[in-house]
C-alpha positions in Angstrom: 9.2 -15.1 -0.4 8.6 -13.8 3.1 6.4 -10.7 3.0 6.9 -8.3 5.8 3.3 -7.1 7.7 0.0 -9.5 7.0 -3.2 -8.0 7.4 -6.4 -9.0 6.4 -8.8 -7.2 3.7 -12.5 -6.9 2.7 -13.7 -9.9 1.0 -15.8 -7.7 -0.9 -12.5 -7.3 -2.7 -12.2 -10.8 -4.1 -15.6 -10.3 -5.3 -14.3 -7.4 -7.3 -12.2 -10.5 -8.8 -15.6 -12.0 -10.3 -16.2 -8.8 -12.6 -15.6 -9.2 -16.4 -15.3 -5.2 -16.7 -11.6 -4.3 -17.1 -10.5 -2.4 -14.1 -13.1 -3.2 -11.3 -10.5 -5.4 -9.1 -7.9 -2.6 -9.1 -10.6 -0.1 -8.5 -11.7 -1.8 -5.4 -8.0 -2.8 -4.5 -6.8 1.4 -4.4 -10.5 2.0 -2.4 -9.4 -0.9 0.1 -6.2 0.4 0.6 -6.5 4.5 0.8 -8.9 3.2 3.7 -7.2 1.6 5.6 -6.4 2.9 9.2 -3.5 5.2 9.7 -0.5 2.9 10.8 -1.5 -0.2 8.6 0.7 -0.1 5.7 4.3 -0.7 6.2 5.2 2.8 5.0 7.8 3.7 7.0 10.0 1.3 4.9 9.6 3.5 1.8 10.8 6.6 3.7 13.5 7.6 1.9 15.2 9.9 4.7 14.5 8.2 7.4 11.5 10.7 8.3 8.3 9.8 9.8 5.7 8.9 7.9 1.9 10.9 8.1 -0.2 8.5 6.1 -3.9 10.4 7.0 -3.9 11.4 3.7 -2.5 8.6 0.7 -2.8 7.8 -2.4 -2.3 4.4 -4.2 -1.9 3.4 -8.3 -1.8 0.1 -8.9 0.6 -0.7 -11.1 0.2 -4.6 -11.7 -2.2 -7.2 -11.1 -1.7 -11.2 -11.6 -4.0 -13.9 -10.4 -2.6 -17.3 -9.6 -4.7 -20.6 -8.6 -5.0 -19.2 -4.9 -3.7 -16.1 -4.7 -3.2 -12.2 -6.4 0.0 -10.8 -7.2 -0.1 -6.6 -6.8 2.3 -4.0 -7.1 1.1 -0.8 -5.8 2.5 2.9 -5.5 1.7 5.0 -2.6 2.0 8.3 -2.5 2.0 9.9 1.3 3.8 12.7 3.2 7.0 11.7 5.0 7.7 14.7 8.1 11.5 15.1 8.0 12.6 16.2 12.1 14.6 19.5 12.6 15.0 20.3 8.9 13.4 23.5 8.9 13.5 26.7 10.1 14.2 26.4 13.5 14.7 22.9 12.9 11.0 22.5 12.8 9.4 18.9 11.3 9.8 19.4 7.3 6.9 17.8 5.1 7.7 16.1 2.1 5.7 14.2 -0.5 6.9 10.6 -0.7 6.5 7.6 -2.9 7.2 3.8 -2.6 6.0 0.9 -4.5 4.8 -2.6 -3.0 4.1 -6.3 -3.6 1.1 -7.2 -2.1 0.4 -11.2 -2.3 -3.5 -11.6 -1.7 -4.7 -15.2 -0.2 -8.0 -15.9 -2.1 -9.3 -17.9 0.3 -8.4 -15.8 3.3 -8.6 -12.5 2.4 -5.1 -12.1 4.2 -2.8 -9.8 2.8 1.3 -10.1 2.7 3.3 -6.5 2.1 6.2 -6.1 1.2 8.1 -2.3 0.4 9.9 -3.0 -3.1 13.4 -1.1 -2.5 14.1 1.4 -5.3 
């Protein structure tokens, strides 16, 4: 599978791997993620009417999480605002809460990161 936009995360986050406490991986996974800088996240694929996407302010559930020999399996959702043009009064910009869920495949060794929008 060919995911769409690499970057590269914290490898603080594969140390979140090494926890035995339920839950610490995909706490550090949202953390990583809702701080990334605006423009990172391949959002503008989940739009769903082809709006523009205002991700200053997201927030991320992760849904699933599976570890293979040398890599992580996520899916995420994302919650962010997509700004609909001239769909307003006066055809001013329109906000409007938006969701789309993703597969993230995380190298273990690399910390690189491969997303990929899941279409709904």
């Amino acid at each position: 599978m060919r995911l769409a936009q690499q970057i590269i995360l914290a490898p603080e986050l594969l140390d979140a791997l090494q926890e035995t406490q339920p839950g610490v991986f995909e706490k550090a996974l949202k953390h990583e993620l809702e701080n990334q800088p605006a423009g990172t996240l391949p959002l503008e694929k989940g739009t769903n009417r082809g709006g523009f996407v205002d991700d200053s302010d997201i927030s991320v559930s992760v849904i699933d999480v599976k570890q293979h020999d040398n890599s992580i399996q996520a899916r995420v959702g994302v919650f962010f605002t997509e700004i609909i043009a001239g769909c307003g009064c006066g055809d001013d910009p329109m906000p409007e809460n938006a969701y789309c869920e993703m597969l993230i495949s995380i190298d273990t060794t690399t910390c690189a990161a491969g997303f990929e929008v899941i279409q709904q």
